[in-house]
N, C-alpha and C positions, 0 to 999 in steps of 0.2 A: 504494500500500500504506500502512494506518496506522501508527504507529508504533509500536501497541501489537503489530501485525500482524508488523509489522519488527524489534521488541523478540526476541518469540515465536522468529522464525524465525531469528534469530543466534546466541541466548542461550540457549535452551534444546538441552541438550545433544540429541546426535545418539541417543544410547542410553536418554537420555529417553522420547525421540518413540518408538523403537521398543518400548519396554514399554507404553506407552500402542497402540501399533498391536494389539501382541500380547493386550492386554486387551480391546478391541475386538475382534479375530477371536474369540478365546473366547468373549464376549458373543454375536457373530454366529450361530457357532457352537449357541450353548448355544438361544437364544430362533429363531431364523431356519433353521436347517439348514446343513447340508454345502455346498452350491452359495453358499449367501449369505458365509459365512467363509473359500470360497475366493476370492470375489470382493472382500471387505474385507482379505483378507492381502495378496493380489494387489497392489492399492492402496495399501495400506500400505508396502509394500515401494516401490513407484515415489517416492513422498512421501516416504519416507525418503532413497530414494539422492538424490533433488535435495535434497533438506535438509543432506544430511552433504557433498554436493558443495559447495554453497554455502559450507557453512560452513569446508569445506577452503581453496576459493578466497578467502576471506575475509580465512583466515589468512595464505595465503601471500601476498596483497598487504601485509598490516602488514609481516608478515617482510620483503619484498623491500623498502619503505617506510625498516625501518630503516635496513639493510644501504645501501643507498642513503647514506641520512646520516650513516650511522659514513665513508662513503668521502667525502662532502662534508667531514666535520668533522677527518678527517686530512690530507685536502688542502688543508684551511686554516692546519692546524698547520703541515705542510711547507713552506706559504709563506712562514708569518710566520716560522719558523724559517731560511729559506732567505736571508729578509730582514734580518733581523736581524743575520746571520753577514755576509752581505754590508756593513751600514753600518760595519762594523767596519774595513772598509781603506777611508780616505778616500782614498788615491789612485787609487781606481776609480772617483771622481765625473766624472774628465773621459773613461773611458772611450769608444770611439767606439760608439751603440748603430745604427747603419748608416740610422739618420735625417737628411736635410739639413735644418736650418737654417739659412737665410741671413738 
């Protein structure tokens, strides 16, 4: 797909495409007959729902994307925060952490 193809198909809204569908069946319609504009709404309708599909699944990978990172970026707070509290009692340095060195 091009990009300008792949621009089109993200970017332009979903409610967009179906005024453009609907002006297109009227055309249909108007120049072609009754069978030719049930055949381009028809169509239009299919296009549309993989269009607004796409575009939902889209979204909800950024959203899940985020949501993802805010729990990465709290988890790092909680560390460093965990860490910190920790170096605060030096007498926990000789702690045993169930490691042998010999």
């Amino acid at each position: 797909m091009s990009a300008l193809a792949e621009a089109l198909a993200y970017q332009v809204p979903w409610w967009l495409l179906a005024l453009l569908g609907l002006a297109a069946t009227l055309a249909a319609g108007w120049v072609l007959g009754l069978r030719a504009a049930l055949a381009v709404g028809i169509a239009g309708l299919v296009f549309i729902a993989g269009r607004r599909g796409a575009q939902q699944g889209w979204t909800d990978r950024e959203a899940k994307g985020e949501r993802d990172a805010q729990r990465a970026i709290d988890a790092a707070r909680d560390a460093r925060a965990d860490a910190e509290w920790g170096s605060r009692d030096a007498g926990r340095l000789r702690d045993d952490d169930g490691w042998r060195r010999d």
